[in-house]
KEVEXMI-397803 format. One record per residue: residue in one letter; x, y, z of N, C-alpha, C in turn. Coordinates in steps of 0.05 Angstrom, whole numbers, plus 32768, in hexadecimal, padded with zeros to 4 digits. Atoms other than C-alpha are relative to their C-alpha. Layout:
BEGIN
aXYZXYZXYZ/...
//
This chain:
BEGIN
x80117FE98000800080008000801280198000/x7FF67FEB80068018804A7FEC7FF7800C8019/x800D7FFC7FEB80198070802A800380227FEF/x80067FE680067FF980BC801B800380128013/x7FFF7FEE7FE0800080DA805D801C80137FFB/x7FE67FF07FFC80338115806280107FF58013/x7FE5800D7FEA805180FE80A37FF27FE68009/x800980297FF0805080B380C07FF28008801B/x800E80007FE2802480A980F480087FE6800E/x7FE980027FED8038809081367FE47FEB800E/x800B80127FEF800D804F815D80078016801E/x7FFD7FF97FE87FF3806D81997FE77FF18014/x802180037FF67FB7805A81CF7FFA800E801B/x80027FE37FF87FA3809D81F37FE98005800A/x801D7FF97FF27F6380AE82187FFF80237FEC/x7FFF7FE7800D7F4D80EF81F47FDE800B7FFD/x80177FFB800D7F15811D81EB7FF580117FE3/x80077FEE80117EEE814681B97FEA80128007/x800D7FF57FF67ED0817A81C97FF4801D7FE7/x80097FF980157EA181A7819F7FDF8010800E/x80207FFA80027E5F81D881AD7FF87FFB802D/x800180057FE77E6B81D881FD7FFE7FE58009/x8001801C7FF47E7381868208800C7FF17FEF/x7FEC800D800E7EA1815581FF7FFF7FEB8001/x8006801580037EA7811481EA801D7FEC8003/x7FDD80117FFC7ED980D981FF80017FED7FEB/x7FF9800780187F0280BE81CC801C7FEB8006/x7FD9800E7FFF7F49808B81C8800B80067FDD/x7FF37FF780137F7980A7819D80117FE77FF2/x7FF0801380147F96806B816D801E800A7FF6/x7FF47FF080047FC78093814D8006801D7FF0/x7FF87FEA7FFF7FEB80CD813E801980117FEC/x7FE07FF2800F801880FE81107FFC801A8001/x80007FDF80078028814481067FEC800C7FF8/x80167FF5800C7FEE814C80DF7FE07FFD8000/x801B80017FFA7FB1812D80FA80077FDC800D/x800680127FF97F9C80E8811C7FE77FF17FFC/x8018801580027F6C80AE81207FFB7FF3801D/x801580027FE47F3D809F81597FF07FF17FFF/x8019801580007F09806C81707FEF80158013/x800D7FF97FEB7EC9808181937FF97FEA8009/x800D801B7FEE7E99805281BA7FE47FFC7FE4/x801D7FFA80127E5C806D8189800080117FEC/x80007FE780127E56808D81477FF28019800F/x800D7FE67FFB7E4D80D88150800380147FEA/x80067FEF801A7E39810D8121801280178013/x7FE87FE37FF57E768145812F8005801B7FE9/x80007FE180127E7781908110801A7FFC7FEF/x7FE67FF9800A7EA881AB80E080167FFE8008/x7FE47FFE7FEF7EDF81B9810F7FF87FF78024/x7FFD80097FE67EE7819E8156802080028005/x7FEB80037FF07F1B8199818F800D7FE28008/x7FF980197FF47F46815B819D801780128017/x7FE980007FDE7F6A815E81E580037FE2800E/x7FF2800F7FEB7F91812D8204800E800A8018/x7FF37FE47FF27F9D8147824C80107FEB8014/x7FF1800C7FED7FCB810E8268802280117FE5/x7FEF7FF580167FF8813282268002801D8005/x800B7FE480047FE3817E822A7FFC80067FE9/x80027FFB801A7FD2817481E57FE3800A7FF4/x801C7FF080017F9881A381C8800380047FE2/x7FF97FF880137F9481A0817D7FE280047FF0/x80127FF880117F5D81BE81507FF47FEC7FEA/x7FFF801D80147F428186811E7FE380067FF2/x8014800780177F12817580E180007FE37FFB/x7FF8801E80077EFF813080CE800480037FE5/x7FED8000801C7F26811780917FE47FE27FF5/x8013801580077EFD80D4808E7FF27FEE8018/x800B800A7FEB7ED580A480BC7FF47FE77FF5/x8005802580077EC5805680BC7FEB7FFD801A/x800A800E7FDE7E90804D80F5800280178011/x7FF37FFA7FE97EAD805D813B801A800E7FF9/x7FE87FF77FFC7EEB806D811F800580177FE7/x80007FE980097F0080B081058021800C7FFC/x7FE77FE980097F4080D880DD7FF9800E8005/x7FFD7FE77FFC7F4E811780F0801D80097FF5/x7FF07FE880087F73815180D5800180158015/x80037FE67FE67F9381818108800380207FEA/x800D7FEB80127F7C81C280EB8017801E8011/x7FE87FED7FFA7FB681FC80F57FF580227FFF/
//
């Protein structure tokens, strides 16, 4: 398989939320690169344009768009 991704993404497994519209939703972060990540939920959820991903055992707070989604599980693009 041709990999398309700008930077390699990195195996991770991360408690994380999303947060969006005053309430947030818990998430595990799969993994991760410079430029966006992939996430499981528990339950499909219908999520806006842009949302927040935070990891706060990380202090990591990055701005995001979904890129694509299978189900539960969801690409993201961290949005700059």
């Amino acid at each position: 398989m041709i990999e398309k991704r700008a930077a390699p993404r990195h195996r991770v497994f991360k408690g994380g939320t999303l947060t969006f519209e005053n309430s947030g939703i818990a998430c595990t972060v799969r993994n991760m690169s410079e430029g966006g990540a992939a996430i499981d939920l528990d339950a499909p959820v219908k999520l806006p344009q842009s949302f927040t991903l935070a990891i706060a055992r990380d202090n990591f707070v990055r701005n995001c768009r979904t890129v694509w989604r299978s189900d539960t599980r969801i690409g993201l693009a961290f949005v700059r």
